[in-house]
N, C-alpha and C positions, 0 to 999 in steps of 0.2 A: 739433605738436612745435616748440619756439622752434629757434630756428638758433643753430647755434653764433657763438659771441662770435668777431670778427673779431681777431686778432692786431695790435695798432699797425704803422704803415707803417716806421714807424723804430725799433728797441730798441737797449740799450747794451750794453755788456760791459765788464766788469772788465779794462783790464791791469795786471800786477802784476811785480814782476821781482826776484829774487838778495836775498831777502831774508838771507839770511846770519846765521840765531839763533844765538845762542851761550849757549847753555843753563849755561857756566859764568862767566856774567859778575857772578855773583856765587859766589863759591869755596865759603861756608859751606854750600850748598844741593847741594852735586853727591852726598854721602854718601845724603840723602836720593831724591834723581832715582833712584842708581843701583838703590835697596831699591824704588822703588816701581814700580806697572806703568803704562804709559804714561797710563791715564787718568784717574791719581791726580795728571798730572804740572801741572795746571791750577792745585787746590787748594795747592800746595807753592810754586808761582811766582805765586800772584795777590798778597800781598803787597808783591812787587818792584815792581808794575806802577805806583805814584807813585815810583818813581827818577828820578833824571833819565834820559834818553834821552840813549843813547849817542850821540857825536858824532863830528867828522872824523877820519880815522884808526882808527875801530874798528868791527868789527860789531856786528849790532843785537844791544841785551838787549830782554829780557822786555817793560820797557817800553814802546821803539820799537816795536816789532814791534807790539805789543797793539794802542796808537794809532794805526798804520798800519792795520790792521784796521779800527777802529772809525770812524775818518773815512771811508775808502772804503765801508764798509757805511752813511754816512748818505746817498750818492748814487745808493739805488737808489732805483725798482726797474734793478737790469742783469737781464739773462738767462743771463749765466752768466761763467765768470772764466778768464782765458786767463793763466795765471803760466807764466812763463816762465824757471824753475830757478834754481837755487845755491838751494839750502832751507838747506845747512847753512854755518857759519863757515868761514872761514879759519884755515890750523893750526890743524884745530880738535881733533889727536891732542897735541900739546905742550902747547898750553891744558888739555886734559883730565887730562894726566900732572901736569901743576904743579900743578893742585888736587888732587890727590890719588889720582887715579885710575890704576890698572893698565894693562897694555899689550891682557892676559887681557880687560877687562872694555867697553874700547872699544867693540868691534864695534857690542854688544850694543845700549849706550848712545848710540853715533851710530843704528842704525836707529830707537831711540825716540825721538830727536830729531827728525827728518824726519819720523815717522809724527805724532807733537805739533803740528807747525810744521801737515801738510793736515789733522787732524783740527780745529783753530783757526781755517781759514782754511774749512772746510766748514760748520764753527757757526757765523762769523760770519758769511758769505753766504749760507746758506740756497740757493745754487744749482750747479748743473754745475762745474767745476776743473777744466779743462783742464791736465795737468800735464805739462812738459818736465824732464827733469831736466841737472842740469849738474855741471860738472867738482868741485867740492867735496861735492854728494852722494853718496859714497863711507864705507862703515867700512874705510878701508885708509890713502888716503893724495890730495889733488889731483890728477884727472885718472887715476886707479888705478881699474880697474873690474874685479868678472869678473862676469860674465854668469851667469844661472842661480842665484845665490847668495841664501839668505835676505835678504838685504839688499833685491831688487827686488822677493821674491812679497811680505814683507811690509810693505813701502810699497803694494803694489800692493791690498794686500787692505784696505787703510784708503781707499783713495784710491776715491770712488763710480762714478765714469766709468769707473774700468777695473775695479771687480769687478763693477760690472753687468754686463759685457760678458764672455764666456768667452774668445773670440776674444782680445782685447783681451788680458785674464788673463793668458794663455797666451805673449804676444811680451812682453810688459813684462814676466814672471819673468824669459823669454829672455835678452832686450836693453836693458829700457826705453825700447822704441819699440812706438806701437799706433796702432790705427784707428779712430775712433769717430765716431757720427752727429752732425754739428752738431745740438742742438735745436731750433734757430729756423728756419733755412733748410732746407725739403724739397730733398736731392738736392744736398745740398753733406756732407761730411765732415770732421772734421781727421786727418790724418796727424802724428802726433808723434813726432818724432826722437828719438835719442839723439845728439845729434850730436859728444858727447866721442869715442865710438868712431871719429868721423874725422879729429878733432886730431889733427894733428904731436906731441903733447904727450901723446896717448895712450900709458900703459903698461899693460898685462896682467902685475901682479903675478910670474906665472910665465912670460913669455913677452917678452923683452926686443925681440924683433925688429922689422923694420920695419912700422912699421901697417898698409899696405894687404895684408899677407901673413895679418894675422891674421884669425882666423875671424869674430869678432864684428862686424866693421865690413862686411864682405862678406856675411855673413847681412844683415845691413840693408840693406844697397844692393839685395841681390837681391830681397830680403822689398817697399821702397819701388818696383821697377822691376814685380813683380807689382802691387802697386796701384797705381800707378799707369794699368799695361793695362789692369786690370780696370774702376777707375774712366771711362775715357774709354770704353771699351764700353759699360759700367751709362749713359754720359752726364749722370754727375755731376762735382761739381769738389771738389779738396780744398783746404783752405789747411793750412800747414806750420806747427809750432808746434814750436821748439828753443831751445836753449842758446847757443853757438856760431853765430853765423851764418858764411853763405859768404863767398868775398871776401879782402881784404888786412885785415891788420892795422894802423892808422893807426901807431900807436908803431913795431911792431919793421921794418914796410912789407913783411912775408912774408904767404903766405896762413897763411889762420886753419886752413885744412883740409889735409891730407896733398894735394898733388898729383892723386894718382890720382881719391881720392874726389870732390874740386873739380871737376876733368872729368866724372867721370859724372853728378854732380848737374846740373852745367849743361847735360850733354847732354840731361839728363831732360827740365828744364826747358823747352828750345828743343824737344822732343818734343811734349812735351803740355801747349805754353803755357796754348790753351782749354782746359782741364781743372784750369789752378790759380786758384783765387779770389785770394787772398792769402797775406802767410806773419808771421810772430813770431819776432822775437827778443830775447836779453840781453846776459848777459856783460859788457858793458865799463861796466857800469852808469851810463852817458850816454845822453840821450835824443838819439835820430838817427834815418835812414832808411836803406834800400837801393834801389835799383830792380833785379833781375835782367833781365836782357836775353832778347828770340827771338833765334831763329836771322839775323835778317837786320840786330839791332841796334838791333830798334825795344822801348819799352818793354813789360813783357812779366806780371812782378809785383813789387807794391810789399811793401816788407817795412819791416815796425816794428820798432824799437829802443826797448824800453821800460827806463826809469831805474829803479837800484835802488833799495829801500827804507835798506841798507846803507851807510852814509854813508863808509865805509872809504877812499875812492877822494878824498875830498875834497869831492864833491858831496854837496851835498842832497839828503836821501829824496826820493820823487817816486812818481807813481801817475799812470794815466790814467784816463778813460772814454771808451771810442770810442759813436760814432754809427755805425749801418749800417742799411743798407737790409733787412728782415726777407723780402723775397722773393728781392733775387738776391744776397744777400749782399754789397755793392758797399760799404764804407768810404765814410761822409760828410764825419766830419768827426774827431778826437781833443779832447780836453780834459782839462789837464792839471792836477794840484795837488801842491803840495810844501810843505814843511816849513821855515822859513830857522833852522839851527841856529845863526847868530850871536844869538838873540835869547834874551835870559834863561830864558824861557818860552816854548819856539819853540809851533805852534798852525798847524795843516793848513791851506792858505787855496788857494785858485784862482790857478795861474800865469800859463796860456795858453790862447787857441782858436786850433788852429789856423789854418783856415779866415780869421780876422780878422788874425791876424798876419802869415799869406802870402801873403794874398790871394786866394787859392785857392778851388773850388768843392765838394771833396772831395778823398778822400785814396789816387787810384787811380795804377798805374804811371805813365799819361801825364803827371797834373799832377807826380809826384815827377821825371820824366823832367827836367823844365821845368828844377825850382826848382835845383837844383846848378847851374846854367848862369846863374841870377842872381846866386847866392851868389858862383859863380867871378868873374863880370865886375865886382861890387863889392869884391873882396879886396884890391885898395890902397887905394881910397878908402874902406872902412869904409861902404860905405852904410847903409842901416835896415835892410833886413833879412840883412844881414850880419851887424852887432851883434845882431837877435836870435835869429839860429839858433846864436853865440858863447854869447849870455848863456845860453840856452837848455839850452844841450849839455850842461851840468858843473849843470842844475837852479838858476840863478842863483846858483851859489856862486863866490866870486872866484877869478882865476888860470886860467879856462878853458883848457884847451888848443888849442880850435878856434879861439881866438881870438888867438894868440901865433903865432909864425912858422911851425907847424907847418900852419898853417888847410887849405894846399893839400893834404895828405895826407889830413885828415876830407872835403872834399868829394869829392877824387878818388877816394875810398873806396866815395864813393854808389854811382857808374857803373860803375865796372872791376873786374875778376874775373879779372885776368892780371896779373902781376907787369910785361906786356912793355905795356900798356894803360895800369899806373898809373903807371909811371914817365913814357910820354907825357903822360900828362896832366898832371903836377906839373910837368915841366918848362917843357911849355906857359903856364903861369901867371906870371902879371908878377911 
């Protein structure tokens, strides 16, 4: 009998992040969207797909999105794709009304757009879609969730990773947070958040009160403190895959997470450090890092901040491909590509390695621990690699933020996870 084919030492993965479609960005076609059933909705918008692509200041059309896709499917083989939320636009209930559409017919119309956006992104990789969802996938309203609602079983029941899974099925109707097998790493899992449920920012349509009071963000914490037990007895590891990361917000300098929830999470964390591989995040659609800390301050998990495809924010689309070690799961290296939308004809091209720009060996807490501590000591002089974690941040698009006055806020962002920590540290800086 031949022996099984050995698995490569090192495979990739897809990140992907807030891709933000906006299925009305052309007005004339929404009459149609609304009559047809989602998997009609391909043939109705392939048309669009030589527009030009949307640019700064707006979410992605038809176009962008497409060619986001198709460039990143020419870098495989990966082994599977870790997107990490905002599926749908911005305002995307006012947008919808100005074209033409009802208040009645919304709901409907946003879950076929999110179930479009992973059935698109399932064709064109051909592999696993790790899915987080984020504060604008919603038929309600930014950051508006309720739990249990058609909205999650049927994204959930399109989306393969979670209806393979019953388990799975069953908390992502819930919550839109679930459990599932890494494919590639034996005895590693992802754990994937709902982490809007722990924003400051979180509403419950019928339920105005303080977040940490409400049910759904407390189901998840309780539902993530059970796997987590569980996992460190089975003696496997999970990596985190969310929306929202933990931590301060570099702009408004608040945490990103309600108080209460920020605490438990971190306690979790300093709990059952060896128990977390790594973790994923989006949201602010700049490409950055985190390092969470153990209990004693030493580095503990590295977390990715992957750039959105959504140009809205002023940056450049952007996409990674990571490198990992296929037995312990261990981050080697990131490799980035983006899009520069000043050019008449912008065209996907290769931005960065990390590893060669950092200097760096890999992409684990210890080395992320370092590199903020280089960034920090060059921030009046501008060094090199201060200009490129700047140029870097905003996807080489001009007017960076990390690199204007504010710079000490984005690095002191990496390390600290306390309001009383990051104001030390910015003040600290020359």
């Amino acid at each position: 009998m031949p022996s099984a084919p050995t698995k490569p030492a090192v495979q990739n993965a897809l990140l992907i992040s807030d891709v933000h479609f906006n299925p009305v960005a052309d007005p004339s076609l929404l009459q149609q969207l609304i009559k047809a059933k989602v998997d009609q909705w391909e043939s109705i918008l392939q048309p669009t797909a030589s527009q030009p692509w949307s640019s700064y200041g707006s979410d992605s059309n038809y176009a962008l999105m497409t060619a986001s896709f198709q460039s990143a499917a020419q870098n495989k083989p990966f082994s599977l794709v870790i997107f990490t939320g905002d599926i749908l636009c911005h305002t995307f209930k006012p947008q919808f009304q100005g074209a033409g559409g009802t208040d009645a017919q919304f709901p409907d119309f946003a879950a076929k757009s999110a179930q479009f956006v992973v059935m698109e992104m399932q064709k064109a990789f051909g592999v696993p879609v790790v899915l987080a969802l984020g504060n604008n996938d919603s038929p309600i309203w930014d950051y508006q969730m309720v739990p249990n609602s058609p909205f999650f079983s049927e994204l959930g029941s399109v989306t393969d990773t979670v209806s393979s899974d019953p388990t799975a099925t069953k908390t992502f109707a819930e919550g839109g947070y679930y459990l599932v097998k890494n494919p590639v790493v034996a005895n590693q899992d992802f754990a994937v958040l709902n982490t809007v449920l722990w924003s400051h920012k979180y509403q419950d349509p019928d339920d105005k009160s303080d977040p940490y009071t409400k049910k759904p963000g407390q189901d998840q914490m309780t539902w993530l403190k059970g796997v987590m037990k569980s996992e460190a007895a089975a003696g496997r590891k999970v990596s985190f895959v969310m929306h929202i990361g933990p931590g301060l917000d570099p702009w408004g300098k608040d945490l990103n997470w309600h108080q209460s929830f920020e605490d438990d999470f971190v306690s979790l964390v300093q709990q059952y450090a060896g128990s977390i591989a790594t973790s994923f995040y989006g949201h602010t659609h700049m490409d950055d890092f985190r390092v969470l800390p153990a209990a004693d301050g030493s580095p503990a998990v590295a977390m990715r901040n992957t750039p959105s495809i959504s140009p809205i924010q002023g940056n450049n689309p952007g996409y990674s491909i990571m490198q990992f070690d296929s037995t312990s799961g261990d981050v080697q290296d990131i490799v980035s590509y983006y899009a520069d939308l000043t050019q008449t004809a912008p065209t996907w091209t290769s931005e960065y390695d990390f590893n060669t720009i950092y200097h760096t060996k890999d992409y684990t807490a210890a080395t992320l621990q370092t590199l903020p501590q280089t960034i920090r000591s060059q921030g009046p002089t501008r060094g090199t690699i201060f200009k490129d974690y700047a140029r870097y941040f905003k996807v080489q698009a001009t007017g960076s933020s990390a690199g204007g006055r504010s710079w000490a806020n984005f690095s002191c962002a990496q390390t600290t996870f306390t309001k009383t920590d990051f104001q030390g540290c910015v003040a600290a800086q020359p």
